[in-house]
N, C-alpha and C positions, 0 to 999 in steps of 0.2 A: 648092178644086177636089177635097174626097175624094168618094169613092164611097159609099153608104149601106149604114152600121152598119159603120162603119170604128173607130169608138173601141169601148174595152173598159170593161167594168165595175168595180166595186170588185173586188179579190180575197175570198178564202174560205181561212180559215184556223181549222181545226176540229181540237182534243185533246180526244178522249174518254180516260175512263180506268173499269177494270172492276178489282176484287179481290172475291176470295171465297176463303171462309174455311172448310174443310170440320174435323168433327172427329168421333169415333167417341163414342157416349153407350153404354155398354153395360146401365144400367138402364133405359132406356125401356120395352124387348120383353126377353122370353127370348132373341131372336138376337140383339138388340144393333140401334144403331141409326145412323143418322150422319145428323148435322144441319149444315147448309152455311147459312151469311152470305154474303148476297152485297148490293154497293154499287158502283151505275153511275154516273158522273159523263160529263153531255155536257155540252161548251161549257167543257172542264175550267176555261180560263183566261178566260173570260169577255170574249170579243172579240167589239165591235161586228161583224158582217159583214150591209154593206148590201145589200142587192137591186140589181138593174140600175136606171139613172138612168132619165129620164124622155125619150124620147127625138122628142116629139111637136113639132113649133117652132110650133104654136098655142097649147099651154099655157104658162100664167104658169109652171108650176114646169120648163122644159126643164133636163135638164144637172145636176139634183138627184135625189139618193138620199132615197124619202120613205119606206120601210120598211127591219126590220132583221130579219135570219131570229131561230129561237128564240135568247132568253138560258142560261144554264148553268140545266140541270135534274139533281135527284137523285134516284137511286129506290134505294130498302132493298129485300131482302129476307128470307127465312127460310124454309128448306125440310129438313123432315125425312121423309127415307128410310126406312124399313122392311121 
């Protein structure tokens, strides 16, 4: 006897992690320069987290998680200042 959309979902559990790395080049220019490293990490630990189940009671798949949001992505960068 529940009421509709009474159950919850999988949870959501999301570690990003950011470092950069700045440093001074003073041969590049006459004024000097500072070139920065920087490295994004999403999904640091790489956890499943599924989408809400399926919550239709016609379909074959009720009650099943059929996606997964994004897997861990990384991005580099390099930027220099002048």
């Amino acid at each position: 006897n529940l009421g509709r959309n009474t159950f919850d979902g999988p949870g959501l559990a999301n570690v990003n992690l950011n470092v950069v790395k700045s440093a001074h080049i003073p041969w590049f220019v006459r004024e000097g320069a500072t070139v920065q490293l920087r490295c994004e990490v999403f999904n640091l630990l790489n956890r499943v987290n599924l989408t809400n189940v399926v919550n239709d009671l016609s379909n074959s798949l009720f009650g099943k998680s059929t996606a997964q949001s994004l897997p861990r992505s990384v991005t580099l960068g390099v930027r220099i200042q002048f």
